[in-house]
C-alpha positions as CSV (number, residue, x, y, z in Angstrom):
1,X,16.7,14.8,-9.0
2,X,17.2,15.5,-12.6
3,X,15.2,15.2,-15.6
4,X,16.3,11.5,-16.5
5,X,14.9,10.3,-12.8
6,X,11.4,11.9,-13.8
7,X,11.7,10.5,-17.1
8,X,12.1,7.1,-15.1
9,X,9.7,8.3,-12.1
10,X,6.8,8.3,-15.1
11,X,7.5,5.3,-17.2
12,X,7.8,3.4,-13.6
13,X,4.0,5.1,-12.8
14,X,2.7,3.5,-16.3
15,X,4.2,0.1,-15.8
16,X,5.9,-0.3,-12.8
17,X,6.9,-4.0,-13.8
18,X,8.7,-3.0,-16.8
19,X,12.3,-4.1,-17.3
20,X,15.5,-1.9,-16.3
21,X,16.8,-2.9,-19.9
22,X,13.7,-1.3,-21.5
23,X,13.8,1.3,-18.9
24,X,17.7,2.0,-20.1
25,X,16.4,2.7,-23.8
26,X,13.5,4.9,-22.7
27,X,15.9,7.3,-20.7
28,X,19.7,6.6,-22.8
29,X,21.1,4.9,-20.2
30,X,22.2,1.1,-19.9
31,X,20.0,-1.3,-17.9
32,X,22.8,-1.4,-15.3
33,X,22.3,2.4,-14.7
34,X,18.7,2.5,-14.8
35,X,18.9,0.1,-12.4
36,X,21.6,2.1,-10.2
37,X,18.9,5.4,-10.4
38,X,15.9,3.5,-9.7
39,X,17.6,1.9,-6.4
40,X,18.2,5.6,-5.3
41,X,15.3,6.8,-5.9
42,X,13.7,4.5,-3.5
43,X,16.6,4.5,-0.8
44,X,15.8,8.4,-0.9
45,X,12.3,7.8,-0.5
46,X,11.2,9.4,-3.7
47,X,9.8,5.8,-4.9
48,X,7.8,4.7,-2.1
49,X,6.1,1.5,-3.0
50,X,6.2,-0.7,-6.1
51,X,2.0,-1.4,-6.4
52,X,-0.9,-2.5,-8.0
53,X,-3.8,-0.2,-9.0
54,X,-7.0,-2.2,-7.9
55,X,-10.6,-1.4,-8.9
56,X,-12.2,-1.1,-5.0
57,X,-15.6,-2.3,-6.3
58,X,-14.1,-5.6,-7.3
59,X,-12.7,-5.9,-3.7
60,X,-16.2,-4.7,-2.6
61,X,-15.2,-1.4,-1.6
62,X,-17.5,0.7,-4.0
63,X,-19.0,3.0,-1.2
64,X,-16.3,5.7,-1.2
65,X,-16.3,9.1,1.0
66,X,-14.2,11.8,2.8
67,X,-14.9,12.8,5.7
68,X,-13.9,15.6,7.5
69,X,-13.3,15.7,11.4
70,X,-14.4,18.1,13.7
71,X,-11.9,18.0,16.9
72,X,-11.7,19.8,20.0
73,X,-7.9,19.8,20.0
74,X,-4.9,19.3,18.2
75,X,-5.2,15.6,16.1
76,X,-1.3,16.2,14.8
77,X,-0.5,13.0,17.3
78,X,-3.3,11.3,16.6
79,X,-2.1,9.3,13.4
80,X,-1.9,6.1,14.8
81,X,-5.7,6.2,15.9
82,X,-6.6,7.0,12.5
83,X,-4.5,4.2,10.9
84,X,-5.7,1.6,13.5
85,X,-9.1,1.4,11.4
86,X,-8.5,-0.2,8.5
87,X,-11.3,1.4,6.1
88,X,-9.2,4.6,5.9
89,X,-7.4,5.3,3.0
90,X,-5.7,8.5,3.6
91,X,-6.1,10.9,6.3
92,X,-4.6,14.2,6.5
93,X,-4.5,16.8,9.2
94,X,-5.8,20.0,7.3
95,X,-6.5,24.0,7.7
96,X,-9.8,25.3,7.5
97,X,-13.2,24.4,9.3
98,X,-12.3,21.0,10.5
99,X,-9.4,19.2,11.8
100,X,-8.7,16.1,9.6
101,X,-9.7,14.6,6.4
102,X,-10.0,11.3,5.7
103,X,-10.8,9.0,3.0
104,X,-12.9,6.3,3.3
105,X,-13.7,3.0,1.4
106,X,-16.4,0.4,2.5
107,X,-18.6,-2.0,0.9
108,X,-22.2,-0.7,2.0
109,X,-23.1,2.9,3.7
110,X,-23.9,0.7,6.8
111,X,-20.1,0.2,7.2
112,X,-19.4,3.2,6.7
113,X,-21.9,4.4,9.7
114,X,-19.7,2.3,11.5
115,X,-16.7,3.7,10.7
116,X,-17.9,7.1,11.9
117,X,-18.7,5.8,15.1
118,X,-15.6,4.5,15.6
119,X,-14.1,8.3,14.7
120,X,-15.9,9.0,17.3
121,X,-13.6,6.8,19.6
122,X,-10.5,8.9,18.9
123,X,-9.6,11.1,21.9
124,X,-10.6,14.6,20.8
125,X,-13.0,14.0,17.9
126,X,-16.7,16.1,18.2
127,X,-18.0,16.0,15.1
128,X,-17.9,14.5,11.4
129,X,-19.3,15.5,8.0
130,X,-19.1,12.6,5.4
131,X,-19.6,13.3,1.4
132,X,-20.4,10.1,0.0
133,X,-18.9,9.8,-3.8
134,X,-21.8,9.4,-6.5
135,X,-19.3,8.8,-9.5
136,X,-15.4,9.3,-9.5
137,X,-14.9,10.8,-13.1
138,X,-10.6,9.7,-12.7
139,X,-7.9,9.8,-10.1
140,X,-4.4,10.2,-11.5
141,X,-0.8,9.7,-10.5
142,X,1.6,13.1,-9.7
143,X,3.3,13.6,-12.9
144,X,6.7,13.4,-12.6
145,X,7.5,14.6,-16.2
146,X,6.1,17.9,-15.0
147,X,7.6,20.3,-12.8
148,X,5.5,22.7,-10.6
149,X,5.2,26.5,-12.2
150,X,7.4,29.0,-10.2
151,X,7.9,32.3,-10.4
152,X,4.9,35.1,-9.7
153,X,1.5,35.5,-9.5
154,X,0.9,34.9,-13.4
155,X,2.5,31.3,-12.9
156,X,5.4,32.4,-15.3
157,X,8.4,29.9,-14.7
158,X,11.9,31.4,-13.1
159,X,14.7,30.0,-14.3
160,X,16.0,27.2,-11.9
């Protein structure tokens, strides 16, 4: 991936509708090869999914927490139990004091006793510690302009 893909990555992440001709002009390239990069980029997997961003609380979804897992084995093949209740966002299988994270979206805080119950369901799971979210000051996109620092412990960059 080279520096015109992120310059397309990020102008897709800001308006994903936008058309390949304007897209072209943004990057110097024709609307034809915009188009050409952009298919790539999601036959590669870097593009995953063409979205909406949606304000939870006006699909009444404003109760939002993580919640971390306590297990007393491996979850690693336990995905599929975790995607099978639909209130989960994101779950992740972590390092550290508990197993898995997930993050969770409901309309009341009864629902979201109910989701912990049904954590409890999943083969393995002894525990669970939920942070309920007060206020979410932002969430933001990867920035695909950017590239991650390398180089050592001072963050200086290497060359490539």
């Amino acid at each position: 991936m080279d520096e015109i893909d992120r310059r397309l990555i990020a102008l897709l992440q800001r308006d994903a509708t936008r058309p390949y001709a304007a897209l072209g002009r943004e990057v110097g390239l024709s609307a034809g090869a915009a188009h050409e990069r952009v298919r790539k980029l999601r036959e590669q997997g870097v593009i995953r999914a063409t979205t909406v961003d949606v304000d939870p609380a006006a699909l009444d979804r404003g109760v939002l927490a993580f919640v971390l897992v306590d297990s007393t084995a491996w979850m690693g093949e336990r995905a599929e139990d975790f995607a099978a209740v639909p209130e989960i966002q994101e779950a992740h299988v972590i390092a550290g004091s508990a197993a898995v994270l997930v993050k969770v979206r409901t309309a009341t805080t009864e629902q979201l006793q109910d989701v912990l119950r049904r954590l409890y369901a999943i083969d393995g799971v002894s525990g669970t510690r939920a942070t309920v979210v007060l206020e979410t000051f932002f969430e933001r996109p990867l920035d695909a302009g950017q590239r991650p620092a390398r180089g050592g412990p001072d963050g200086a960059r290497s060359a490539p």
